[in-house]
KETOR-472372 format. One record per residue: x, y, z of N, C-alpha, C, CB in turn; residue number from 1; residue in one letter. Coordinates in pm, 1 decimal. Last residue first. Glycine has a CB too. Layout:
# residues N
X / Y / Z / X / Y / Z / X / Y / Z / X / Y / Z / NUM / A
...
END
This chain:
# residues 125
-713.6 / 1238.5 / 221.2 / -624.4 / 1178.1 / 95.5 / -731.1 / 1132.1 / -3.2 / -517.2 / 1039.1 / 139.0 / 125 / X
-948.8 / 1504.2 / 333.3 / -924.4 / 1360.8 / 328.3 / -817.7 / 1356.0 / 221.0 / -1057.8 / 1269.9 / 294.9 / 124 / X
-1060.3 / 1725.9 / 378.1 / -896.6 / 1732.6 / 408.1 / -861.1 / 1602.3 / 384.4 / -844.8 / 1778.0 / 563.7 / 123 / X
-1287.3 / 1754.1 / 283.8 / -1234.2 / 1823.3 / 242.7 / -1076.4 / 1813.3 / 267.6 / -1297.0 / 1913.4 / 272.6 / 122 / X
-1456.3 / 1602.3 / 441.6 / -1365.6 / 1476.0 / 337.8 / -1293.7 / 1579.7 / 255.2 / -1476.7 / 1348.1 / 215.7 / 121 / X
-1425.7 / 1631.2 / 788.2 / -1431.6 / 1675.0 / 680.3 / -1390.4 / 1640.5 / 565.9 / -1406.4 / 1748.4 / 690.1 / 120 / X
-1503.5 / 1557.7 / 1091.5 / -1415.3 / 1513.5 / 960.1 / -1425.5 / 1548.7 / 847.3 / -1415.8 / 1403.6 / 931.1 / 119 / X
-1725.7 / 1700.8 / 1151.3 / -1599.9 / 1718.5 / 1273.7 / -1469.9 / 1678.4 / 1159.8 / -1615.5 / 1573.9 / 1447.6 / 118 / X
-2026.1 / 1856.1 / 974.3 / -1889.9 / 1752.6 / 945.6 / -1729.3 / 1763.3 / 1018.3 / -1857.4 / 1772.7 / 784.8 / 117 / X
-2269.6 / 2016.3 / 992.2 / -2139.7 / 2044.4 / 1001.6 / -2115.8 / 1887.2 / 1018.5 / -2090.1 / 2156.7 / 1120.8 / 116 / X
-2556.0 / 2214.4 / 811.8 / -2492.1 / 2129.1 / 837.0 / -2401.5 / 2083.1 / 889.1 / -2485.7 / 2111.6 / 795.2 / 115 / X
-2819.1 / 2446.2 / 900.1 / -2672.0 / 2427.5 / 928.0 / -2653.7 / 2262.9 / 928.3 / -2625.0 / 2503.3 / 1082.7 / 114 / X
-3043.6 / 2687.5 / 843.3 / -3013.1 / 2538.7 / 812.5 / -2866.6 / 2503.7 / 827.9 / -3055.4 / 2502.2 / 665.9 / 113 / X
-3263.4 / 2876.8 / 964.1 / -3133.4 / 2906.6 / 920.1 / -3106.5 / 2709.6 / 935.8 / -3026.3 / 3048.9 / 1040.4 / 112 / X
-3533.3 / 3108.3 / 848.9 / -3487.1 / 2993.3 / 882.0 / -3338.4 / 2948.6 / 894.2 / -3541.8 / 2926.8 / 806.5 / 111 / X
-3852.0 / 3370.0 / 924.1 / -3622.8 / 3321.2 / 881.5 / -3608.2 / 3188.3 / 923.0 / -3455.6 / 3424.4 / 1008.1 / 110 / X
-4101.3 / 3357.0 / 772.2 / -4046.6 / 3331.5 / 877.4 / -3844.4 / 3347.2 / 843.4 / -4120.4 / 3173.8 / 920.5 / 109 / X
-4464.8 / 3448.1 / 693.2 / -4297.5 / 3474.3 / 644.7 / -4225.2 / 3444.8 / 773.9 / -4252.9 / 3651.5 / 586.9 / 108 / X
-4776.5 / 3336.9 / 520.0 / -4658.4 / 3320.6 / 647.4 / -4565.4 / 3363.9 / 604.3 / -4613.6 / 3189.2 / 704.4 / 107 / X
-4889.2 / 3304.2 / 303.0 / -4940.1 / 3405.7 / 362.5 / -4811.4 / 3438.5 / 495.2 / -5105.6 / 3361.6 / 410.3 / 106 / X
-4814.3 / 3020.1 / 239.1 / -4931.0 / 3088.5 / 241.4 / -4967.1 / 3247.3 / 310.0 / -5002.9 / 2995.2 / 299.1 / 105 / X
-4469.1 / 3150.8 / 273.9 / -4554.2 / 3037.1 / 224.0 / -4719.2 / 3029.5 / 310.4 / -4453.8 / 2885.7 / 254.5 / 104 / X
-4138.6 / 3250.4 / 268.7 / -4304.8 / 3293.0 / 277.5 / -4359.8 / 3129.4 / 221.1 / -4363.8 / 3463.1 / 140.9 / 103 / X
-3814.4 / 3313.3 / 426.9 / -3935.4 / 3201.4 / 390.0 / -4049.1 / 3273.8 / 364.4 / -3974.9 / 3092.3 / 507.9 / 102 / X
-3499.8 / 3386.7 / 437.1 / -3589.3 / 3428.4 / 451.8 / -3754.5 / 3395.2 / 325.0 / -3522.9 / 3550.3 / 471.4 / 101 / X
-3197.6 / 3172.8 / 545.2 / -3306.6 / 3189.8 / 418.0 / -3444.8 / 3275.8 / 495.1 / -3365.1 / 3001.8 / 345.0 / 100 / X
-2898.6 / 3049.5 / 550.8 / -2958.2 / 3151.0 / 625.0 / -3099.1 / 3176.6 / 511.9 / -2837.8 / 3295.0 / 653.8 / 99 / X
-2720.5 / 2785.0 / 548.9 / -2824.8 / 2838.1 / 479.8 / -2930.2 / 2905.7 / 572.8 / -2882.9 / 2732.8 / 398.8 / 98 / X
-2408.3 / 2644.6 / 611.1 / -2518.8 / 2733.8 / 650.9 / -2577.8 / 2776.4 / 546.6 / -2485.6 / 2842.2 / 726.7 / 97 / X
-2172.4 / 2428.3 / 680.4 / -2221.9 / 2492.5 / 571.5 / -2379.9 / 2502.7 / 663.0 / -2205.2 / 2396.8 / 404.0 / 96 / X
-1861.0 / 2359.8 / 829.2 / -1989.8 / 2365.6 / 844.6 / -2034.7 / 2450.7 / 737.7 / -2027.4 / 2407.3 / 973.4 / 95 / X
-1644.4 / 2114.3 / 884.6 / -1646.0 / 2188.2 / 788.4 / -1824.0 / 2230.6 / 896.7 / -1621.0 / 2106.4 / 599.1 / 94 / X
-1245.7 / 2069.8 / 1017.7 / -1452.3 / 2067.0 / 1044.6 / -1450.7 / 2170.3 / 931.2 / -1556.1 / 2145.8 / 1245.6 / 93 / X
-985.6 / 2027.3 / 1114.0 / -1033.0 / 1989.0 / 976.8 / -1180.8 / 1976.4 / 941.9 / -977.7 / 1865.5 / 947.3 / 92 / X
-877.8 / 2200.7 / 1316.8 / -993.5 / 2051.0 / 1321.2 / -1053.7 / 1991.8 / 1206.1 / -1128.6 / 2077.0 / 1398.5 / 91 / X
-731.5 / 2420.8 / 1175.9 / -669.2 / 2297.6 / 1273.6 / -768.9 / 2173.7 / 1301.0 / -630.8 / 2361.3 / 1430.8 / 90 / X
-937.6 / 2489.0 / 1000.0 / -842.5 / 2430.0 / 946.7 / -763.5 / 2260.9 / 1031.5 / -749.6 / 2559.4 / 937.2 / 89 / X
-1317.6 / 2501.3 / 877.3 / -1173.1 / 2521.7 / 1051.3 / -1071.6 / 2464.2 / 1070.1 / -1206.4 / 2477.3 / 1200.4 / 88 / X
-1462.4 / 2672.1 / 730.7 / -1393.8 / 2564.2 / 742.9 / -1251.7 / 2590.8 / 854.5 / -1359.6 / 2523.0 / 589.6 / 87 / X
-1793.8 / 2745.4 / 641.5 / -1669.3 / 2748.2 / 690.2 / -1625.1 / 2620.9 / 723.7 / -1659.1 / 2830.5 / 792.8 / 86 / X
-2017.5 / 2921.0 / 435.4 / -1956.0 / 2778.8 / 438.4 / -1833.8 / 2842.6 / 534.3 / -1906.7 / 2695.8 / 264.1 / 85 / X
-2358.4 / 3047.2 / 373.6 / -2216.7 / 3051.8 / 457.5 / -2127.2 / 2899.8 / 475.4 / -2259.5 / 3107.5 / 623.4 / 84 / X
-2581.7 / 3265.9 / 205.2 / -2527.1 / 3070.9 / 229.6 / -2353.6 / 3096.1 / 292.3 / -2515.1 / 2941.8 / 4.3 / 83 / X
-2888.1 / 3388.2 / 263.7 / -2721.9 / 3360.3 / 240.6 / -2705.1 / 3230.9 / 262.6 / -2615.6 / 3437.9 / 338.1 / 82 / X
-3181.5 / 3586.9 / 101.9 / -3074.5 / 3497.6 / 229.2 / -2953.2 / 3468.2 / 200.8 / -3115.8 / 3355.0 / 272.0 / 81 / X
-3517.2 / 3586.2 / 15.5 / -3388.2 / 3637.9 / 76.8 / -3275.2 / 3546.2 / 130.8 / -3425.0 / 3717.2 / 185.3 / 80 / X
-3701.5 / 3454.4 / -53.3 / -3765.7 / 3592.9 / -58.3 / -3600.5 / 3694.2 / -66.8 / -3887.5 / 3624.8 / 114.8 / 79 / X
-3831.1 / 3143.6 / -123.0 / -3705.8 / 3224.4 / -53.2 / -3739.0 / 3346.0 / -112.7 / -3539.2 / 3174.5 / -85.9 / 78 / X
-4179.6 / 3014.0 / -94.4 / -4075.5 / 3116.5 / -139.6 / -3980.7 / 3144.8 / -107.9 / -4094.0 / 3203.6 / -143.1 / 77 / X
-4268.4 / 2640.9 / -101.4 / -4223.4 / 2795.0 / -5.0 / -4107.6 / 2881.8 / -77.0 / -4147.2 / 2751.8 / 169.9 / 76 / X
-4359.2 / 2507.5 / -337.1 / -4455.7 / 2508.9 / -270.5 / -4364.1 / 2704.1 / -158.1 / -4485.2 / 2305.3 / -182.9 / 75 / X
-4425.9 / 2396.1 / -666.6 / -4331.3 / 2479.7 / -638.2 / -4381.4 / 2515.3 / -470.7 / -4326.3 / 2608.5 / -756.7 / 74 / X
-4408.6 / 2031.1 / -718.5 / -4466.2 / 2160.1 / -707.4 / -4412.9 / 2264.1 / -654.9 / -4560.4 / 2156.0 / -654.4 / 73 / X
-4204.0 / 1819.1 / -697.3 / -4264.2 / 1868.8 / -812.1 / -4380.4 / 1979.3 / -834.2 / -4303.1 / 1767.4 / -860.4 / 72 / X
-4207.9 / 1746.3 / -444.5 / -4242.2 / 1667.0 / -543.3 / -4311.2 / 1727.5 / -635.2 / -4301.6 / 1567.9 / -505.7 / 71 / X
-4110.3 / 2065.4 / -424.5 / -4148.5 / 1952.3 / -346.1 / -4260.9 / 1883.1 / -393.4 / -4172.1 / 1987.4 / -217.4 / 70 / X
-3889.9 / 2322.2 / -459.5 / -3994.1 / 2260.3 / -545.4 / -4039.9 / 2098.4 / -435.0 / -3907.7 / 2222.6 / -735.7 / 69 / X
-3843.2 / 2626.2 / -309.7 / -3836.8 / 2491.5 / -289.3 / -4016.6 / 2435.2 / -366.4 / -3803.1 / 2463.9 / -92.7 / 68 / X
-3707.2 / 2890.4 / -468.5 / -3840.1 / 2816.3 / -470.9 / -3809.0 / 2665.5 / -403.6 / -3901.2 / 2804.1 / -638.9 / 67 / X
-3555.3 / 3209.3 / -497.8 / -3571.4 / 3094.9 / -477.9 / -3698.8 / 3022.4 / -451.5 / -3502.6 / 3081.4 / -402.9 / 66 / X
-3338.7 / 3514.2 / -451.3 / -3492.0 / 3444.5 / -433.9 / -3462.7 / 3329.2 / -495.8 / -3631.7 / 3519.6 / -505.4 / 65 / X
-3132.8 / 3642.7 / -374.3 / -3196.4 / 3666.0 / -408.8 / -3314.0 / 3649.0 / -395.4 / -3167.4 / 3659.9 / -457.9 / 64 / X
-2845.3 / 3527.2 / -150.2 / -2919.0 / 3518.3 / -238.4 / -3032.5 / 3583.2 / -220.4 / -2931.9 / 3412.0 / -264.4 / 63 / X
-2467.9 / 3556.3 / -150.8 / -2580.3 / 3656.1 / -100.7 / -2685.3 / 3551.4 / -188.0 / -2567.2 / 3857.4 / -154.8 / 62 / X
-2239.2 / 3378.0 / 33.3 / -2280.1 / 3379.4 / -71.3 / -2459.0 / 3451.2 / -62.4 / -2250.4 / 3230.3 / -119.8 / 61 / X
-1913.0 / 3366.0 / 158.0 / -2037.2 / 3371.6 / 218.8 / -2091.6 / 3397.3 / 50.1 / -2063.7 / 3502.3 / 361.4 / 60 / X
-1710.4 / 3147.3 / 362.4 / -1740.8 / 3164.2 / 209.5 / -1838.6 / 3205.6 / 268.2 / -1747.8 / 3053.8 / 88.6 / 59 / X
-1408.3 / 3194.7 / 542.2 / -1537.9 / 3196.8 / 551.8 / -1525.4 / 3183.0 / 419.3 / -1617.4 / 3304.8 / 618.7 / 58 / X
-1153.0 / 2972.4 / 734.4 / -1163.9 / 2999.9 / 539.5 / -1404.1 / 3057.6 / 633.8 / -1120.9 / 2705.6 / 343.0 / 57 / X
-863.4 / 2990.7 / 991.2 / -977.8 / 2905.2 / 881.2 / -1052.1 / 2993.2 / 748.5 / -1125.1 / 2849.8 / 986.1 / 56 / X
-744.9 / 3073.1 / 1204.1 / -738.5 / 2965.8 / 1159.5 / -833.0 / 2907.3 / 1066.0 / -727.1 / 2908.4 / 1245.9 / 55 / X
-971.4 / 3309.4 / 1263.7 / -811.5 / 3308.5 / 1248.5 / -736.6 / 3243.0 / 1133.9 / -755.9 / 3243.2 / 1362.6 / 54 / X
-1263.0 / 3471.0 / 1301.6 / -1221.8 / 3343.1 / 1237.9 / -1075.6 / 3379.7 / 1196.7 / -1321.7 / 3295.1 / 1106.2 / 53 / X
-1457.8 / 3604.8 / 1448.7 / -1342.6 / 3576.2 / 1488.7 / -1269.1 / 3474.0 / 1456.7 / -1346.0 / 3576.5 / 1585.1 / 52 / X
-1683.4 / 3644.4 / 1294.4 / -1611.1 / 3751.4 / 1256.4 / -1506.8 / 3700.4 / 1335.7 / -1664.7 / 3896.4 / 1278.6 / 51 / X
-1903.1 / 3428.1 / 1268.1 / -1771.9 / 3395.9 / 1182.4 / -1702.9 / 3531.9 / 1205.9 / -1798.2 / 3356.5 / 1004.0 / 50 / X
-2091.6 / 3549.5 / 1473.7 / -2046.1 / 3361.5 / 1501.6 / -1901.8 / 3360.6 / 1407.0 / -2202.1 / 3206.8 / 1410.7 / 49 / X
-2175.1 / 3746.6 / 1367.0 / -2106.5 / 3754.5 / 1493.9 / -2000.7 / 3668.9 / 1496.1 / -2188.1 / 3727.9 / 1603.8 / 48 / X
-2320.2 / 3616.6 / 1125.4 / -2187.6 / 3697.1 / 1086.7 / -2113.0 / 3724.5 / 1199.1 / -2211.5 / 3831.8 / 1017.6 / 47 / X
-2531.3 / 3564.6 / 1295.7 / -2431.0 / 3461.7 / 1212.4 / -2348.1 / 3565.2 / 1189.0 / -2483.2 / 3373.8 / 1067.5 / 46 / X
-2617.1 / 3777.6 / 1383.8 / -2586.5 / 3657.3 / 1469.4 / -2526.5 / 3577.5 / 1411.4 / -2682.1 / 3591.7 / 1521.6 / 45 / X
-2714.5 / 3920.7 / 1147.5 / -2608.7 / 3972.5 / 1236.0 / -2547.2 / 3842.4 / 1339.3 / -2680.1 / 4104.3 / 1329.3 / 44 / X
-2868.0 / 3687.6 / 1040.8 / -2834.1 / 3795.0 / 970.8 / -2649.7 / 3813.9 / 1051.6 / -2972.8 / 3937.0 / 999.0 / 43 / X
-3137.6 / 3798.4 / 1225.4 / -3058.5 / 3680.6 / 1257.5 / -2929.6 / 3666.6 / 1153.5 / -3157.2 / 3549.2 / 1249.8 / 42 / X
-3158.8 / 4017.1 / 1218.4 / -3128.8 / 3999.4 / 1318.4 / -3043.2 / 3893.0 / 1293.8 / -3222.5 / 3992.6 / 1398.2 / 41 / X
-3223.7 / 4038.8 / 925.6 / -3112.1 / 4152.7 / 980.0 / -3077.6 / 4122.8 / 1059.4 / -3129.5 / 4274.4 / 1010.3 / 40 / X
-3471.4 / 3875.6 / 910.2 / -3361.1 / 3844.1 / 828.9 / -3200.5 / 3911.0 / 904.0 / -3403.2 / 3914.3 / 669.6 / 39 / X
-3596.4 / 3912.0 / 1247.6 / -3573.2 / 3939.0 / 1095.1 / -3449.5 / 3895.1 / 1060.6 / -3582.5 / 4083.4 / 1052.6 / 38 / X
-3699.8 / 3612.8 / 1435.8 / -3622.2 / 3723.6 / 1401.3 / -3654.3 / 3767.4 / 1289.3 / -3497.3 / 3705.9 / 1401.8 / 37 / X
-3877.9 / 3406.4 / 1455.4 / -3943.9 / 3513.1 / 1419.5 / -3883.6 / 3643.0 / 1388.9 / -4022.1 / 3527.8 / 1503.1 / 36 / X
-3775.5 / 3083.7 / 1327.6 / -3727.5 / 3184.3 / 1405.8 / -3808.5 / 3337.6 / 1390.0 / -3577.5 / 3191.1 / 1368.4 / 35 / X
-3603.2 / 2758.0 / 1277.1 / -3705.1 / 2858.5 / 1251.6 / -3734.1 / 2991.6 / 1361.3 / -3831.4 / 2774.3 / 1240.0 / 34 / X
-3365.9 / 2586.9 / 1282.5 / -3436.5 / 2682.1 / 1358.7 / -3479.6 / 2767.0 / 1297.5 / -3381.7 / 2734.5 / 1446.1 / 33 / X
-3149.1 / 2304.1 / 1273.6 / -3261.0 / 2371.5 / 1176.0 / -3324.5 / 2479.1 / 1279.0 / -3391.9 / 2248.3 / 1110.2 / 32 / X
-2855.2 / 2122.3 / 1177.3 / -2968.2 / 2193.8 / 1272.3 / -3062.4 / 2273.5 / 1176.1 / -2897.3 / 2306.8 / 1391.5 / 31 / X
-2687.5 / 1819.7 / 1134.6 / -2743.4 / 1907.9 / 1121.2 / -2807.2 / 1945.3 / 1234.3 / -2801.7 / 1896.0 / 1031.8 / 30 / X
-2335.9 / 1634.1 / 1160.3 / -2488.7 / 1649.2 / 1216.2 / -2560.8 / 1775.3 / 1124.0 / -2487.2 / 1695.2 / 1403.7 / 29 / X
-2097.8 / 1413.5 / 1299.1 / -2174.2 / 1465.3 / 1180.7 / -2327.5 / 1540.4 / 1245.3 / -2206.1 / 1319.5 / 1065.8 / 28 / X
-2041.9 / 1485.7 / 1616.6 / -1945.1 / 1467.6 / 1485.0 / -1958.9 / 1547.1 / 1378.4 / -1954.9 / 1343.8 / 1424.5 / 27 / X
-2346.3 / 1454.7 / 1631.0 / -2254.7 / 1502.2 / 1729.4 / -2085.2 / 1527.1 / 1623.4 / -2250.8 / 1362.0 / 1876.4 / 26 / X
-2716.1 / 1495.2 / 1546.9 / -2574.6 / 1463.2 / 1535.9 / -2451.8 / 1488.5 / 1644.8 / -2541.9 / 1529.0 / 1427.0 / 25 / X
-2966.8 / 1701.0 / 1539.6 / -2944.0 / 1583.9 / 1494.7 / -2796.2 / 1580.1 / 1471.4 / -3025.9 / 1554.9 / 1381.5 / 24 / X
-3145.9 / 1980.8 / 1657.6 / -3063.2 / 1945.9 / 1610.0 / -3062.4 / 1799.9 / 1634.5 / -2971.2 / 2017.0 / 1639.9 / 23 / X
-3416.5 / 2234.4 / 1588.0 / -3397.2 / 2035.8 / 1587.9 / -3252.1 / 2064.7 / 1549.2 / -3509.5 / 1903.2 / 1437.5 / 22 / X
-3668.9 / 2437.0 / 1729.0 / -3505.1 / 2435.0 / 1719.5 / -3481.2 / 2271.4 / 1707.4 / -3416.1 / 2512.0 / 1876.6 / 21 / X
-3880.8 / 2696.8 / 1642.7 / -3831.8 / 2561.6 / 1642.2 / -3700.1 / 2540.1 / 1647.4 / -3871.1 / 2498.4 / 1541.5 / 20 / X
-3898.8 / 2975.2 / 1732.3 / -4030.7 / 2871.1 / 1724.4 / -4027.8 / 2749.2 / 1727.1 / -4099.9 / 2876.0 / 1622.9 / 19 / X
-3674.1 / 3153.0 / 1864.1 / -3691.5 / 3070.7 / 1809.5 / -3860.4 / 2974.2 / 1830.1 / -3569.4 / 3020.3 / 1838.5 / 18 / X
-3631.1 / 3378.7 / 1993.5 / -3676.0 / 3426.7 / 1908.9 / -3741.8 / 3321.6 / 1824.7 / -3590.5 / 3500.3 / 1860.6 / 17 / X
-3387.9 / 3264.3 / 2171.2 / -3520.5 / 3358.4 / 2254.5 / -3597.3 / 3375.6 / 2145.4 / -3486.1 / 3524.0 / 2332.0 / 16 / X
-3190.8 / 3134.9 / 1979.6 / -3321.4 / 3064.3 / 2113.1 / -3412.3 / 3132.8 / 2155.8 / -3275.6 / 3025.3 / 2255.4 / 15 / X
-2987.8 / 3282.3 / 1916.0 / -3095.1 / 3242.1 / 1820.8 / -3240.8 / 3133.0 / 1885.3 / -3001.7 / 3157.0 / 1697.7 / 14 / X
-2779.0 / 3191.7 / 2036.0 / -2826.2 / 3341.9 / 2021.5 / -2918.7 / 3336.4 / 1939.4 / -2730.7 / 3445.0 / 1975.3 / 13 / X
-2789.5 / 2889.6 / 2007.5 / -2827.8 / 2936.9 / 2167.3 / -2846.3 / 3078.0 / 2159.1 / -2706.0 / 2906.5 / 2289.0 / 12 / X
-2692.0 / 2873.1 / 1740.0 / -2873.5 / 2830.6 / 1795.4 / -2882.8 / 2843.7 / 1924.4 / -2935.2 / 2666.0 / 1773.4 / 11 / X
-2479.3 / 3001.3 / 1715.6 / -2560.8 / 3009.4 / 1670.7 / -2712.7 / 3004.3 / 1696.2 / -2524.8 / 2964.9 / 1621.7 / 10 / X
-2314.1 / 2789.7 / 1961.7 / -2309.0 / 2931.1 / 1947.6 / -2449.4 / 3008.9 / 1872.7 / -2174.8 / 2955.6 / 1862.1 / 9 / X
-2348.3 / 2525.4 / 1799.5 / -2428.7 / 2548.4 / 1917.4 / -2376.8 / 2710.6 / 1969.4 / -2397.8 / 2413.7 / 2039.4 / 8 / X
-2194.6 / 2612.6 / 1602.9 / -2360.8 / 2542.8 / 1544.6 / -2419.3 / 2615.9 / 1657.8 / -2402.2 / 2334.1 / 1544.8 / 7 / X
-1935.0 / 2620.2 / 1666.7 / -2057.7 / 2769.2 / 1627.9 / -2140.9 / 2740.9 / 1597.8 / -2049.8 / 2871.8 / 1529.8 / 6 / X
-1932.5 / 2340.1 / 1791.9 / -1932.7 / 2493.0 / 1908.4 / -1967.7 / 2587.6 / 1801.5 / -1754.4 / 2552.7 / 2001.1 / 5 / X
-1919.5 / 2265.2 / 1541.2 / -1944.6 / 2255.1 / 1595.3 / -1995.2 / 2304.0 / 1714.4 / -1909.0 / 2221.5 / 1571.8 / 4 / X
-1640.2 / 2383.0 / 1400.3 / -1773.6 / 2374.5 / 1284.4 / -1895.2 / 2352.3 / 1449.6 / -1760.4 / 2171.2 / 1117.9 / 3 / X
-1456.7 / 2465.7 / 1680.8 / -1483.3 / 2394.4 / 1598.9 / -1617.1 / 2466.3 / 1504.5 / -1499.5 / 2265.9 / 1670.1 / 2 / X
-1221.5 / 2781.4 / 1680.7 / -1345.1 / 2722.9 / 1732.5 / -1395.9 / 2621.4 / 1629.7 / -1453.5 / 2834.0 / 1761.5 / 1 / X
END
């Protein structure tokens, strides 16, 4: 399955729960969906998306905590989350995921950030 079809896999099991959903691209692209799931839910929906992976490479990477600094102030907490990279050999697609559990004033939300690349400069000469 392309980097692609599990973007849109992802953010269609991830729609009933969702507050925001932007994707941007076709080829190249990102997505973004904010989401009232828990971490666990949404969590499980990605790991669904990579457990039938044949032809290709998962990376998954646990994190801790974190700070997005924005212009230089420290402003929304990562509390939690992962980072998922795959790569889909026969289509040479790459997609990289950032699964992150958010606070910021008082708010806590899951967010999940997906980039993907149909060409990947990972297979380039």
């Amino acid at each position: 399955m392309t980097a692609k079809k599990r973007v849109e896999r992802i953010v269609e099991s991830l729609r009933n729960g969702a507050e925001v959903i932007k994707i941007v691209g076709d080829r190249r692209g990102r997505a973004y969906v904010k989401t009232s799931l828990s971490m666990d839910e949404a969590r499980q929906i990605v790991e669904d998306t990579f457990r039938d992976v044949e032809e290709g490479e998962v990376v998954k990477i646990s994190i801790d905590r974190g700070v997005f600094i924005d212009m230089g102030s420290e402003t929304v907490e990562i509390t939690g989350g992962a980072i998922y990279e795959y790569y889909d050999y026969p289509t040479t697609s790459h997609l990289y995921l950032r699964l992150l559990r958010l606070r910021y004033l008082g708010r806590e939300w899951t967010a999940v950030y997906i980039d993907w690349d149909a060409d990947s400069p990972w297979w380039s000469d």
